[in-house]
N, C-alpha and C positions, 0 to 999 in steps of 0.2 A: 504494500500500500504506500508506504514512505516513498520509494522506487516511481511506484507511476507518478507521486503527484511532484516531487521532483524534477521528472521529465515533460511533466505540462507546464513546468513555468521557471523553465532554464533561461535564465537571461547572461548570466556574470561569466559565463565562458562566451556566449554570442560576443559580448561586447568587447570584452578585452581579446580575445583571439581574430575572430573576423570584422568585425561592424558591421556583419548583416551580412558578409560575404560577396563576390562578383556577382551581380545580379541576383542577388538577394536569396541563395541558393541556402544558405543558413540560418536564415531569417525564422525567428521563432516567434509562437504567438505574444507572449511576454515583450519579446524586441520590439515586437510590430504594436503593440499598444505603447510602449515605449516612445516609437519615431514617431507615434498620432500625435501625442501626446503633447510632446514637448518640441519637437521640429516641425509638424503639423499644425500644433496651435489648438487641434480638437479634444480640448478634456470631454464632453458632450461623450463624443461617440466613442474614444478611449475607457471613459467608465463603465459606457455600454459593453462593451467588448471585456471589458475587466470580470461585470459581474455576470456574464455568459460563460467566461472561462470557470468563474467559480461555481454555476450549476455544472458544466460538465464533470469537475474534477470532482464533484460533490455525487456524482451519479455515478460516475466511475468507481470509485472509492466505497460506496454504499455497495451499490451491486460485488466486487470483490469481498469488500465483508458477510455478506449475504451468501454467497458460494461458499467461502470457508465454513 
């Protein structure tokens, strides 16, 4: 459980190793609420996107617990 939700919202390696990478090929959703955010200027639709990521990781994470 710790593992997936971890990997839904890896940012601290995106940013220090790639910045989003060539064409954005490393781009993670954490990153990409990131460049809305603050380089984009859209907190609006960045929160939106924030508190989507947190139902899915919340579903994900439920249903895993749920199976064990």
């Amino acid at each position: 459980i710790f593992r997936m939700y971890e990997l839904l919202r890896t940012f601290d390696r995106v940013m220090t190793l790639t910045a989003g990478g060539p064409a954005r090929y490393t781009q993670t959703i954490s990153f990409y609420i990131y460049n809305r955010a603050f380089s984009g200027f859209e907190i609006g639709y960045s929160a939106a996107v924030s508190v989507l990521l947190m139902a899915v990781t919340l579903i994900i994470c439920g249903y895993s617990i749920w199976k064990m």
